[in-house]
C-alpha angles and dihedrals in degrees: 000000000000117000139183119249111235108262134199115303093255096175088059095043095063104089113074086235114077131159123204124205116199105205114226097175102284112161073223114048095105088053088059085056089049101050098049077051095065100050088064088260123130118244144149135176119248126192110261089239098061116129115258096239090052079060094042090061092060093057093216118193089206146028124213119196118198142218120254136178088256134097122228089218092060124095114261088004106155112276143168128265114271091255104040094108089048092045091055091051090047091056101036081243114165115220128199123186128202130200102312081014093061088047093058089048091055092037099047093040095055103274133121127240124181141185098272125237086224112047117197121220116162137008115347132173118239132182127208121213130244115281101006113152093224093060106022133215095280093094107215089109112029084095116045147141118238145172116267129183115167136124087187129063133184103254091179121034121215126250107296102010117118124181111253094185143017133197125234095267090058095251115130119273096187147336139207145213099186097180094046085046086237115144125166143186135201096203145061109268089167101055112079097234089075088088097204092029095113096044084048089054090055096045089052100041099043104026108039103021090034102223133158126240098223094133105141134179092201085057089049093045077048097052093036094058089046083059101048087047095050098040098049117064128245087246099032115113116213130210127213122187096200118200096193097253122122091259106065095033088055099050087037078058102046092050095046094057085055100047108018113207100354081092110094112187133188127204109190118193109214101181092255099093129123123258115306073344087146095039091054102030093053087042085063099040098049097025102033107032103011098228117171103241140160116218109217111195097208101160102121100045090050094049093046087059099046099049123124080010111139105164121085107214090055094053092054087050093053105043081052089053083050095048094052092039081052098039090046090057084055103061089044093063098044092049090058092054106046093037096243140064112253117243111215139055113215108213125182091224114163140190100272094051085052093054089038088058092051108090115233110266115265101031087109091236132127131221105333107223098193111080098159128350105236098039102051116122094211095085090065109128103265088242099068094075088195118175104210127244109208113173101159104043096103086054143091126223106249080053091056093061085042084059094043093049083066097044083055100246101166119266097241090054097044084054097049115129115252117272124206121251090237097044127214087338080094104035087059100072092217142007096007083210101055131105095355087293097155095049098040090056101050078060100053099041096047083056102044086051097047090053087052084046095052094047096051100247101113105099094037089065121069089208138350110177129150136245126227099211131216087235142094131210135207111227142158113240120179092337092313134106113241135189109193141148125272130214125195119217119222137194129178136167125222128179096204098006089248098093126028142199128186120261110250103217117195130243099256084055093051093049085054092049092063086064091043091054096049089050075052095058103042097043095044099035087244112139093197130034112177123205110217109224090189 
């Protein structure tokens, strides 16, 4: 199979304003992404180790380096080229570091940074001082809490550095070079619990670095559409397997609107789907958005082949198998009936598939091609020389439903909760076929979301699902012992769907729930359902 190379995020590159973020490892580097982001400024993450003329082409106006779990005094501990300071002179580019980040800057600029004798996890209070360019003369966010995470501090500052801010125990917050445009902090201004972070970001990118704030979705729909347009031939023919989530419907729609009905798309029911999932995904996708699509019942091809399967991963192996031997069939067919083989393979990629894929600096390692088992193109039968359409992989997914907001996908879809790849294969801990799992769980899971629904937490939880377990329980049920299977229900939030906290219900809901589990257990034959509290 042929495949494009991922290019530069071009749809992000349109404004004159770009910030590049060069990943060294932080657990939080996405979120930075995500919060300039949110302030209507371009910016995407790049591994540290990309060549200085890769970043060049993206004429950033600023570079972001990142924390990371390594220290700068260790040997083969990430680091910058050897003319990156130079480069960024050269340029008028403004850095800010950022833990790890901060430490390279002391380090590379002839400073000293050591391992501190008070290391700072957690919140921490810091002060600014009076008249410092990174955090102005207006005051609100001169005292702050914030979020540290550092075993290292900068015991010795480079020529023409001064600290700018210092935390409670004494150890440096953030320093500044205002002539050389070099700024760095030794939080964490991205992660929420730095109370004032955001407000820090603006201040920064605004203030100091003077950028505009003229980051628009429309603009990026706009662009997308351009490069569909211009990438796939005015005679080429494209192919989408849609699952039903918001990703793929809303590339399927994007591309759609660029190419009209040269866009074939497949929905294939593998018997994993969520409850009714076939009769109201293909409602929206015929009746809503008027996507041509062709609706494969493969259940039982899919079960058949699961059967007596425990291990997840090879479930997951073989319902990928099942999807390409599917999806082949397809274009076969459609090749025989438009005379001519498609030629691109529409895939709902996004952003954080793209930095998951990216192995952490200093492993040693180079691209990683495997970004989830049973999603990875290569597997594509080498006679289906696809080129691949990605229109969402610069972005996150709270801006895919932004985007599909514009191309008019209905609102209820947009907020659906995520569903896995594999289904509910991986949501029954065991034989997907046995006991009447897969039913049973539709069930309970329809019945565990409506409740969510009717108490007007849906849209404050990322996912509640439920989870058919390996166990079974002894009961009494209506004077009578039982032995039945139990589920646990789950629910998480999530801001960006790369890092997750558990949903707090409160106690009336809870009160409620007990009503709801017992509806659970007399409807399904369970005799427990157990409701996760974290």
């Amino acid at each position: 199979m042929t495949i494009a190379k991922p290019g530069t995020p071009g749809a992000l590159s349109i404004c004159e304003n770009v910030v590049v973020v060069l990943d060294f490892g932080s657990q939080y580097t996405h979120l930075i992404t995500r919060r300039i982001r949110g302030l209507h400024i371009s910016s995407f993450c790049l591994p540290a180790g990309t060549p200085l003329d890769k970043i060049q082409a993206l004429k950033p106006s600023v570079i972001i380096l990142s924390g990371g779990p390594h220290s700068v005094h260790l040997e083969n501990s990430p680091t910058l080229p050897e003319e990156f300071f130079s480069y960024v002179q050269e340029q008028g580019i403004t850095v800010l570091g950022i833990c790890y980040g901060l430490h390279l800057i002391v380090k590379l600029l002839g400073g000293e940074v050591k391992q501190a004798e008070h290391q700072e996890y957690g919140r921490m209070q810091i002060s600014a001082v009076e008249g410092s360019r990174l955090y102005g003369d207006a005051g609100s966010i001169n005292n702050q809490t914030v979020w540290m995470s550092h075993g290292d501090e900068a015991v010795k500052l480079p020529p023409g550095f001064k600290v700018v801010a210092t935390s409670t125990q004494g150890n440096i917050a953030a320093i500044e070079n205002v002539d050389s445009r070099i700024y760095a902090l030794q939080y964490h201004p991205e992660v929420t619990h730095s109370e004032k972070g955001t407000e820090t970001l603006r201040h920064f990118f605004l203030n100091v670095c003077g950028m505009k704030a003229d980051w628009q979705m429309q603009n990026v729909l706009e662009e997308e559409i351009k490069k569909v347009t211009a990438t796939v031939g005015p005679d080429d023919h494209v192919i989408c397997a849609l699952s039903g989530g918001v990703d793929s419907t809303v590339a399927a729609t994007l591309v759609h609107r660029a190419i009209g009905d040269r866009l074939h798309c497949v929905f294939v029911d593998n018997g994993l789907c969520r409850y009714k999932e076939r009769e109201r995904v293909m409602a929206t996708f015929v009746k809503d958005l008027h996507l041509p699509v062709t609706c494969v019942d493969a259940t039982e091809q899919f079960l058949s082949k699961l059967k007596g399967v425990v291990d997840p991963e090879r479930k997951r192996k073989i319902i990928g198998a099942e999807f390409i031997a599917v999806f082949d069939e397809f274009s076969h067919r459609l090749e025989r009936e438009i005379g001519k083989m498609p030629a691109f393979l529409v895939q709902g990629t996004l952003y954080p598939d793209v930095i998951e894929s990216c192995p952490p600096p200093g492993s040693g390692k180079s691209h990683s091609h495997t970004i989830k088992s049973h999603h990875n193109v290569g597997g594509l039968p080498e006679n289906m020389k696809l080129k691949l359409v990605e229109p969402l992989k610069w972005l996150f997914k709270d801006e895919v439903r932004e985007m599909g907001a514009l191309l008019d996908v209905p609102v209820s879809f947009l907020k659906r909760h995520p569903f896995p790849g594999p289904g509910l294969a991986v949501r029954i801990l065991g034989d997907v076929t046995q006991d009447g799992a897969l039913d049973t769980i539709r069930l309970v899971d329809e019945i565990f979301v409506n409740s969510i629904r009717e108490a007007g937490l849906y849209d404050k939880i990322w996912q509640a699902f439920a989870v058919y377990l390996p166990v079974k329980t002894v009961g009494v049920q209506g004077d009578k012992r039982t032995h039945s299977h139990a589920v646990a229900l789950r629910a998480i939030t999530s801001e960006d769907g790369m890092t997750a906290d558990w949903f707090h219900f409160d106690g009336k809901f809870l009160a409620e729930e007990q009503h709801i589990v017992r509806i659970i257990a007399e409807v399904s034959g369970l005799y427990r359902a157990l409701l996760q509290f974290r």
